[in-house]
N, C-alpha and C positions, 0 to 999 in steps of 0.2 A: 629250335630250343635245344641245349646243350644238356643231353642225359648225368644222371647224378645218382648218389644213394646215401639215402636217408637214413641217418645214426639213430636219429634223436627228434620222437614227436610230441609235442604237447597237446594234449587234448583239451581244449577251450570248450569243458560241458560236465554234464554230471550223470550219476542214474546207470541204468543197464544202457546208453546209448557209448557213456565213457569206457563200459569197460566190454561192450562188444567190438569198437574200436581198438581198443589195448588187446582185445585177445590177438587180432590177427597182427597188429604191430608187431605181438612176441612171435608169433610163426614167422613169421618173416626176420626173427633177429632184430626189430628193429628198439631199443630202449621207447619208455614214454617217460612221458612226465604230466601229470595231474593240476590240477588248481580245484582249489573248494574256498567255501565259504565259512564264516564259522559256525554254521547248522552243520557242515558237509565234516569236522575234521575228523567222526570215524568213521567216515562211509565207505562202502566196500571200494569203492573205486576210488580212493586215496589210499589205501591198503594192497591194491592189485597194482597200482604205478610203481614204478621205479623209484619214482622222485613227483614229490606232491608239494604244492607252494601256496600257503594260504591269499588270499586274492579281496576277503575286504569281508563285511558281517552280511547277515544273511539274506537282505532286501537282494533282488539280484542287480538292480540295479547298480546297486554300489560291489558290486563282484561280478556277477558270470556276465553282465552286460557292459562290466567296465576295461574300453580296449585296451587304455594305459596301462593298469593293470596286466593284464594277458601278457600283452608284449611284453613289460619287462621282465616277467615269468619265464618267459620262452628264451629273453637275452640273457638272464640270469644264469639259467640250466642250460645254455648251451641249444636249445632246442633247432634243430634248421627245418623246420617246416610246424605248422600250425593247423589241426585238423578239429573243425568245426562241431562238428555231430548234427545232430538237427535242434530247431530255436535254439533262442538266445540269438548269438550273430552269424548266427547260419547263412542267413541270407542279407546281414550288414555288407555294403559294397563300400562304406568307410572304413568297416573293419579290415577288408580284406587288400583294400589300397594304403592301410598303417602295417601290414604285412609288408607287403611288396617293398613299403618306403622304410622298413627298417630291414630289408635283406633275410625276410623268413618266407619261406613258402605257403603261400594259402592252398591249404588242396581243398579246393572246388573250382568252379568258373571265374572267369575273370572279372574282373568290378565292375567293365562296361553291361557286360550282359547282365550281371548282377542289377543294376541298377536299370536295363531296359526294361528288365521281366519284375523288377521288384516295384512298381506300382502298376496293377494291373489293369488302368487307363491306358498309360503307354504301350503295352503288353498288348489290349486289343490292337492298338491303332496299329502297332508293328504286323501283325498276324492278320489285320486285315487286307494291310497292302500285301502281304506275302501268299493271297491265296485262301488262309485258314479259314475256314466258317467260325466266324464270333454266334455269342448270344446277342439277339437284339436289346440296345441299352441305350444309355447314356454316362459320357465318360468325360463331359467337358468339365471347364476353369472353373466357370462360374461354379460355386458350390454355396449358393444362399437356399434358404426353405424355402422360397419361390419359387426357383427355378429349377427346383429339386422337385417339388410338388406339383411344378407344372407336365414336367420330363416324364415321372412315373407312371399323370394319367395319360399323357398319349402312349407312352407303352403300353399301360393295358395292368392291372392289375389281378393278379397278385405281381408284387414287384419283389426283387431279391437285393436287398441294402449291402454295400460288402467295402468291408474300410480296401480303399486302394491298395493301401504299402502292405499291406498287412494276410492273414494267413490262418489256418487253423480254427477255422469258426469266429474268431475274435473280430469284435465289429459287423458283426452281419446278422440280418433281420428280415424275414419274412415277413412281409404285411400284405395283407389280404383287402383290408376296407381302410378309405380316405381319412377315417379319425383317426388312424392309428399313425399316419405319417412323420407327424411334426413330435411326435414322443419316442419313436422309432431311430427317427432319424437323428436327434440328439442323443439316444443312449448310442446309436453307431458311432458316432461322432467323437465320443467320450471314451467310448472304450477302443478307439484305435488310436485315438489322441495317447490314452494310457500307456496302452500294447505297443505301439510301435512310433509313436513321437510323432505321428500324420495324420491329422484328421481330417485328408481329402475322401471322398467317397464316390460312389460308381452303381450308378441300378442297372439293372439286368432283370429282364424278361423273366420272371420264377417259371419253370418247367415242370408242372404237376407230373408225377406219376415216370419221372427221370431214375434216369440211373447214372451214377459215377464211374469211369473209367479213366484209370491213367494209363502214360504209356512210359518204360523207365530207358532213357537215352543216355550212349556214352559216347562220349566224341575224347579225340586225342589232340593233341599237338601238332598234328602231319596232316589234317583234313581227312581223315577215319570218322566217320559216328554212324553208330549203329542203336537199332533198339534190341529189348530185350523182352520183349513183346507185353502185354498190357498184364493190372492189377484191379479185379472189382472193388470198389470201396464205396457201395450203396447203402451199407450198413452204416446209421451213421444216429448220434444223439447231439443235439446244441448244435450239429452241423459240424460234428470231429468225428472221423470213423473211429469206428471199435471193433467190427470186422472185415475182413481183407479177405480176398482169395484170389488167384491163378490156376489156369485159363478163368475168362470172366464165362459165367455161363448163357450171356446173355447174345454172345458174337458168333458169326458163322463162321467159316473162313473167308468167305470173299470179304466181309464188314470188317475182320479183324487186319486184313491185308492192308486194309482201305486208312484204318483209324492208324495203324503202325506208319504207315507211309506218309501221313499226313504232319504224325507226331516229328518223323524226323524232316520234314518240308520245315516244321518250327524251329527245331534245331538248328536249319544251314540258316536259315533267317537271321537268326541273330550271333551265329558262328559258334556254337556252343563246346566249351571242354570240360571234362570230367564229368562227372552226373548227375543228372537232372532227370525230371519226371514232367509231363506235358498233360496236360487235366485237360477231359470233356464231359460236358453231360451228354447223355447218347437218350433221346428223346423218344416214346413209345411208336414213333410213326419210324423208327431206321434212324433218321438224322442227326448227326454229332455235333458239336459247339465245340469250339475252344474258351477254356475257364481262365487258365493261369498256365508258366512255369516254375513249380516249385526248382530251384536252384540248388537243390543241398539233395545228400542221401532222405530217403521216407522213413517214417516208423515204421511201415508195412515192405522195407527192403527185403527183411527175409524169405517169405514167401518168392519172388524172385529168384532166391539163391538156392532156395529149395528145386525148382524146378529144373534151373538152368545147372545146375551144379557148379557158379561162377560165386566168388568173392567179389561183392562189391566193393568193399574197402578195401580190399589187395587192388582192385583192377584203378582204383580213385588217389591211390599211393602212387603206382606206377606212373600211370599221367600224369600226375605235378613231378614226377622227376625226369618228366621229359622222354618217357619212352613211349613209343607206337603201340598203340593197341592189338593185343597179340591176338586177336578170335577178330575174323570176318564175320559179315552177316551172315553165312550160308553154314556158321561155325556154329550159331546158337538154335539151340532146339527147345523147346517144351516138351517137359517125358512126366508123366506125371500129373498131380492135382497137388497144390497148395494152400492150406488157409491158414489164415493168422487173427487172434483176439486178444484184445490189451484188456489187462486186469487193472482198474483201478480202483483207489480209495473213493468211493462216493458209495452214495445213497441212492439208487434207480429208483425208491417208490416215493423219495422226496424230494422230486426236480434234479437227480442225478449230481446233491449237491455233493462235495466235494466233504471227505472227511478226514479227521485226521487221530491222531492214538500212536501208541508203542504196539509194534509186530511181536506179541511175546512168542508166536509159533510162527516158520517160514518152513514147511518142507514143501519143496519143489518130485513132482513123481520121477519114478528111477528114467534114466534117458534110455532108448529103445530106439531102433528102426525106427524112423520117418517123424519122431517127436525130437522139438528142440525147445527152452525155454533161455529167453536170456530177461534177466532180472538185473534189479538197481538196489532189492533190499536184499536183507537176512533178518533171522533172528535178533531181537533188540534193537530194529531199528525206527527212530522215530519219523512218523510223517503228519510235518509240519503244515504252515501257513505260507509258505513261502514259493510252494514252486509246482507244479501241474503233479498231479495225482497220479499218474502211470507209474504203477511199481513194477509190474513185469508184461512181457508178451509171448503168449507160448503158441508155436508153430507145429503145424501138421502135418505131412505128405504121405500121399499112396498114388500106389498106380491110377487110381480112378477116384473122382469124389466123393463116394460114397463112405470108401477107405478114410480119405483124409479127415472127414463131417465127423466121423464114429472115433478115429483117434483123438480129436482134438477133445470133444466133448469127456472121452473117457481122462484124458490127462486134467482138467479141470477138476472131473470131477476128483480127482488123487492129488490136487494141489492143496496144502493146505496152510490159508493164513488168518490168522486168530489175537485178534485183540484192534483189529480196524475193519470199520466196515466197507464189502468190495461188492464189485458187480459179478462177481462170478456164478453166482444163480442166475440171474438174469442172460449170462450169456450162455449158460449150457440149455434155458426154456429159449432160446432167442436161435440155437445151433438145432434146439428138435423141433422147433416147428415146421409145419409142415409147407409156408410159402417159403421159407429157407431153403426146405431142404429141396425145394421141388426144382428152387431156383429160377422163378420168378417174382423177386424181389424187387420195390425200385427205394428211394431212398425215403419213401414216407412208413417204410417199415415198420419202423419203432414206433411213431407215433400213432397208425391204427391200429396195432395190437400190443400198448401198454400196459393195457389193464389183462391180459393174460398171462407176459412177460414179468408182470411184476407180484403177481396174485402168487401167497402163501397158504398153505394148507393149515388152517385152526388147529388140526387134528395133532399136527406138529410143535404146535407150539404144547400145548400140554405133554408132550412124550417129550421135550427136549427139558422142559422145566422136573419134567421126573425124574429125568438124567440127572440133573442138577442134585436134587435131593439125595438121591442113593448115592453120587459120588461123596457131599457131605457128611451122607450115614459115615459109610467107608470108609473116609479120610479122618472122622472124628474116632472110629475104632481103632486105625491104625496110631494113633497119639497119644491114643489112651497106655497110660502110664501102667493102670490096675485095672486086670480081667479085662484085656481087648477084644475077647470073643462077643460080650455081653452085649449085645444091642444098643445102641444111644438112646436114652430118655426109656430106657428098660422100667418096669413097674412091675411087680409080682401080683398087685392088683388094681388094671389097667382100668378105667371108664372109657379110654377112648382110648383109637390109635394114634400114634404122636403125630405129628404135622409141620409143615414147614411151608410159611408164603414167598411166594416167589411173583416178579413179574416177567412178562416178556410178549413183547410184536403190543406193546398198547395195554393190555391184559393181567389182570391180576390172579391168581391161582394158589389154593392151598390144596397141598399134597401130603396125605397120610398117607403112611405106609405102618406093611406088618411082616414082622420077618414069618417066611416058614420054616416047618425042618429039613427041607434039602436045597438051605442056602439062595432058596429063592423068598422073594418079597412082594404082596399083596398091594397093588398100589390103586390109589382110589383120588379121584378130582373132582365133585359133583357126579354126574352121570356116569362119567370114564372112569374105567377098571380094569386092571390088566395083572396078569401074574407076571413076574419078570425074573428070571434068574439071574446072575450075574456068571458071565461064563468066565470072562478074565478080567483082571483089574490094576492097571499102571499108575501110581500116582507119587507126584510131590505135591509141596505146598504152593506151587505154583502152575505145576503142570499136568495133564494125566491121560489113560487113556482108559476108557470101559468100553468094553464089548460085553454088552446086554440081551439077552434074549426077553423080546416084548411079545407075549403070546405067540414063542414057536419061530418066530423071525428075529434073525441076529444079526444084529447092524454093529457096529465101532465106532463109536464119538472122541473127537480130541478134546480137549478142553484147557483152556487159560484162563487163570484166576489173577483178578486184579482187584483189588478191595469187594466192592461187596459184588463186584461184576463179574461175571461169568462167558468166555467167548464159546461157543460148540461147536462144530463143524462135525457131518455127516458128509458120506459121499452124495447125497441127493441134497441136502439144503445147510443153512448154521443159523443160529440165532446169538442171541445177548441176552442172557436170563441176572435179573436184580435181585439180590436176595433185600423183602421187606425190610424195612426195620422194623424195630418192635412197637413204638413208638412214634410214629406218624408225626413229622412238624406240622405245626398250624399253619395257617397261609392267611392272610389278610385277604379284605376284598380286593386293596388296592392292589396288591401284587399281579391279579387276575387282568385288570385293567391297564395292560403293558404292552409292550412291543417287547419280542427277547430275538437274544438270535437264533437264526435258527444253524448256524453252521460256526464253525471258529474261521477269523479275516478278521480283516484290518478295517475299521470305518473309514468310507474314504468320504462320503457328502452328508452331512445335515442335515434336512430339506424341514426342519420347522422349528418354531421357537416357543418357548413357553409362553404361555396362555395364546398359543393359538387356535382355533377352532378344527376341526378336522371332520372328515368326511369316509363313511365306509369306501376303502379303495384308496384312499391319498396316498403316496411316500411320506414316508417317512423319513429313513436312512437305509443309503445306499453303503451296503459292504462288497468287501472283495476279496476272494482266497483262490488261489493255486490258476492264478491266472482267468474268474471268473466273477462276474456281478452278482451282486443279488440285491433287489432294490425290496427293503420292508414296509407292507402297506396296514395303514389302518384295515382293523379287521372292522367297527361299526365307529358311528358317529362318538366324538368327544371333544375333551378340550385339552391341551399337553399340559400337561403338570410339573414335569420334571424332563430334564435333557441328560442323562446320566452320564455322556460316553462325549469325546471330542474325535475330529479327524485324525486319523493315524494311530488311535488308541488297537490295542488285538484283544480282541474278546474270544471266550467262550462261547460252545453252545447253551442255552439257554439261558445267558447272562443279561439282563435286563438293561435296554439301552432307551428308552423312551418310557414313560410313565404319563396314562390318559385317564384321566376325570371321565365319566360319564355324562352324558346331557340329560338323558330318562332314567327313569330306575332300572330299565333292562340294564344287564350285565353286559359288560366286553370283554371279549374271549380274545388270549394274549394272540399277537401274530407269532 
């Protein structure tokens, strides 16, 4: 292959993956050029390109997954080479052979490997002849529920459902008991049909009490590849990691020799170039499996780059222009600990659904020794319905893991974003617990200690709603036109202290308060009472900050106002306080008797028709948002009444999309 140098990249993606790719493009000299959506046209990474070409409306389908598009973006601007990111067509083996065929550079692997490793039937079959220890499965033609149902029980269940072409959690299903197959196996079926246009599937032997390890391999042009030694990624919810780390803590060195060695046996297998990652479960008895090879860079690259001190996308540049891999294997070392946590828009105590809002606050913590954050938003950005909920990922290094555990957590906790709700409590209780930290973790992690991961302190919710209050006191002082010093709702002869209701976490809460003479205030909820001084006080009308002293302890709350909603963020937790109205709407019965949603998406199925009969449990309607299902079930027995919403409609959270009649006079409680 004849060496070259690249002017001019187009980055086919969006998010902090487009513009951690752009950074190293510019160290290198090298121009970009962007594409977005019209969700995307101010996003930071159309603002950090060179040159940005809008590419079609916000479905991705009809943009970041449309390759007509792409290419003539790239021919347009001159672009000679085309750099993927990860999803989207990261791992398309047509997108990357309409590269080839129009004279633009794909930097990843080649189409053929592309497409060996991209349905992971083939993927065993290849790995099996070449050595690799598979999971025991089934991976054949036939794909009827028959043969599918038969397949599962001679393997043994619990069985692991996993859409072939597909990636990412998408398509895959855990099933434990025989009822659950034929409803299992069609929602896999569906949603890889969705995800990735294939709705062939593949069981696999489920490995209770496993761990995930990858291994990250770069091969060149010249018959070079090397690994770059392994990434734990056990930490995992819906079956998509959200924690990462290097060295994994769970390998010795002879196991880690063994798993490295093996990952690049996968590698010469299928002849691999540029970079790729080789997936195993590593089973509580020693024993590895071969899962997949993801084909593209990982979300969790950095941790890698952290340890090794290498640029993966320098070194993944380099390779598509034809040059030999400058580091041997004897070149790359592990110095250090790594770990990495993706912050996303979702809800952890409500099925980790997916959420969405305007970022009215994005401060990222000052950058330091061994902390990196690379992000997709800022300030004022909105996160929609359309595209996976990962806004940032912030990384950690120190010489040893205990270093790394304590950075990462402390950077969280000094991250602060306000006005969508994110996982980031969840993952600073999910970084101190104590099977984490001990690091013996496998990947049912999350699932037996949720209810501690996701458990809020009462006590907080009333101290964050009094926040609330005193910032209104303060903020209605400072606008006051005549005598700002006076107190709000001041009375020379009081019957009672003034008050303000508030809601937050479920909870309703009225707060009196009482000013005293040295600028401190008397605050009272029912039982709860606290003196609270105000030490300092930052505010607009839309944003602020207070540092409160609550009985002798002084904490600093941010806060973003957005009608009558309130964001807080502390360094230990945040909430979303509602200021009452005054005046309470009424509600019908019927309204009660509804299905709402519970998250904003797009309806994608029906599942009943008016005056049908329904059953506590039925579907209802299945939605979709940021790349995930959610299928809405009757909460008790009824009868539909009304179908409010069609396929393809975007709703609201709590926008009512089914209307149920009652059968009894008991009530039905909305889904």
């Amino acid at each position: 292959m004849t060496e070259r140098h690249f002017k001019k990249i187009l980055i086919a993606n969006r998010g902090e993956i487009a513009l951690r790719v752009m950074r190293t493009c510019r160290a290198m000299g090298i121009s970009t050029v962007a594409v977005y959506s019209a969700a995307d046209a101010r996003a930071p990474h159309v603002r950090f390109a060179d040159e940005a070409v809008h590419i079609g409306p916000a479905p991705s389908k009809d943009s970041y997954l449309n390759i007509e598009r792409i290419i003539d973006a790239a021919q347009r601007t001159g672009a000679e080479a085309i750099h993927p990111g990860y999803g989207f067509l990261s791992e398309n083996a047509d997108f990357a052979q309409a590269c080839e065929a129009a004279g633009i550079t794909f930097i990843g692997p080649a189409p053929d490997a592309m497409r060996k490793m991209g349905l992971k039937s083939t993927a065993r079959q290849i790995m099996s002849v070449a050595g690799v220890p598979v999971v025991p499965g089934y991976d054949g033609e036939d794909q009827s529920f028959e043969v599918l149902r038969e397949r599962a029980k001679a393997i043994g269940l619990p069985v692991l459902i996993k859409a072939s072409a597909g990636g990412g959690g998408k398509g895959m299903r855990v099933v434990r008991y025989e009822r659950e197959l034929e409803d299992s196996i069609e929602a896999a079926r569906r949603e890889a049909e969705k995800a990735f246009g294939d709705g062939t599937l593949l069981l696999e032997k489920y490995i209770d009490c496993a761990r995930h390890i990858e291994v990250q391999i770069l091969g060149d042009h010249h018959g070079n590849l090397v690994h770059l030694f392994e990434r734990e990624c056990s930490i995992q919810r819906r079956h998509q990691k959200i924690i990462e780390e290097t060295p994994s803590p769970a390998l010795s060195p002879e196991l880690r020799k063994q798993l490295c060695e093996t990952a690049i046996t996968a590698g010469r297998a299928i002849e691999y170039t540029n970079a790729g990652t080789v997936e195993f479960i590593l089973a509580p008895s020693g024993e590895f499996y071969f899962i997949e090879v993801n084909t593209r860079l990982q979300v969790e690259h950095p941790v890698t780059e952290m340890i090794t001190g290498l640029d993966l996308v320098r070194l993944q540049i380099e390779i598509a222009e034809g040059k030999p891999l400058a580091i041997a294997q004897e070149d790359v070392k592990q110095n250090g600990h790594a770990i990495e946590a993706r912050l996303y828009a979702e809800d952890p105590s409500n099925g980790f659904l997916p959420a969405t809002g305007t970022l009215h606050e994005w401060d990222e913590p000052a950058s330091n020794d061994g902390l990196r954050v690379d992000a997709g938003v800022e300030a004022s950005t909105e996160i929609g319905i359309h595209y996976d909920p990962l806004l940032a990922k912030m990384i950690a290094c120190g010489l040893d893991r205990e270093t790394a555990l304590r950075k990462l957590t402390y950077g969280l906790r000094n991250l602060v974003a306000l006005g969508v709700q994110t996982n980031r409590e969840f993952l600073i209780h999910a970084l101190e617990h104590a099977e984490l930290q001990s690091g013996s973790y496998h990947t049912g992690f999350i699932e037996e200690h949720l209810d501690e991961l996701i458990a809020k302190d009462a006590d907080e919710d009333v101290l964050f709603a009094s926040v609330v209050a005193l910032y209104l006191l303060k903020l209605s002082q400072a606008e006051a036109a005549v005598l700002p010093h006076v107190p709000a709702n001041y009375r020379n002869n009081p019957f009672r202290d003034p008050s303000i209701k508030l809601q937050t976490g479920g909870e309703a809460f009225e707060i009196s308060y009482r000013a005293a003479g040295d600028g401190s205030f008397a605050l009272k909820c029912g039982d709860w009472q606290a003196s609270a001084p105000l030490v300092s006080f930052e505010l607009s009308r839309e944003l602020g900050t207070v540092r409160v002293a609550i009985d002798g302890v002084q904490r600093m709350f941010r806060i973003a106002e957005a009608s009558d909603q309130f964001f807080l963020q502390s360094q230990s937790s945040s909430r979303v306080v509602t200021r009452s109205p005054r005046y309470p709407r009424a509600h019908s019965a019927s309204e009660h008797e509804s299905a709402y949603a519970p998250m904003p998406g797009q309806v994608l199925k029906i599942l009943v028709v008016v005056g049908q009969q329904v059953s506590a449990g039925d579907a209802l309607v299945i939605l979709e948002a940021m790349k995930m299902e959610q299928t809405l079930r009757a909460s008790t027995a009824g009868v539909v009444e009304a179908v409010l919403v069609k396929p393809g409609d975007v709703v609201a959270p709590g926008d009512t999309l089914v209307e149920i009649a009652a059968i009894s006079s008991s009530p039905i409680a909305g889904v």
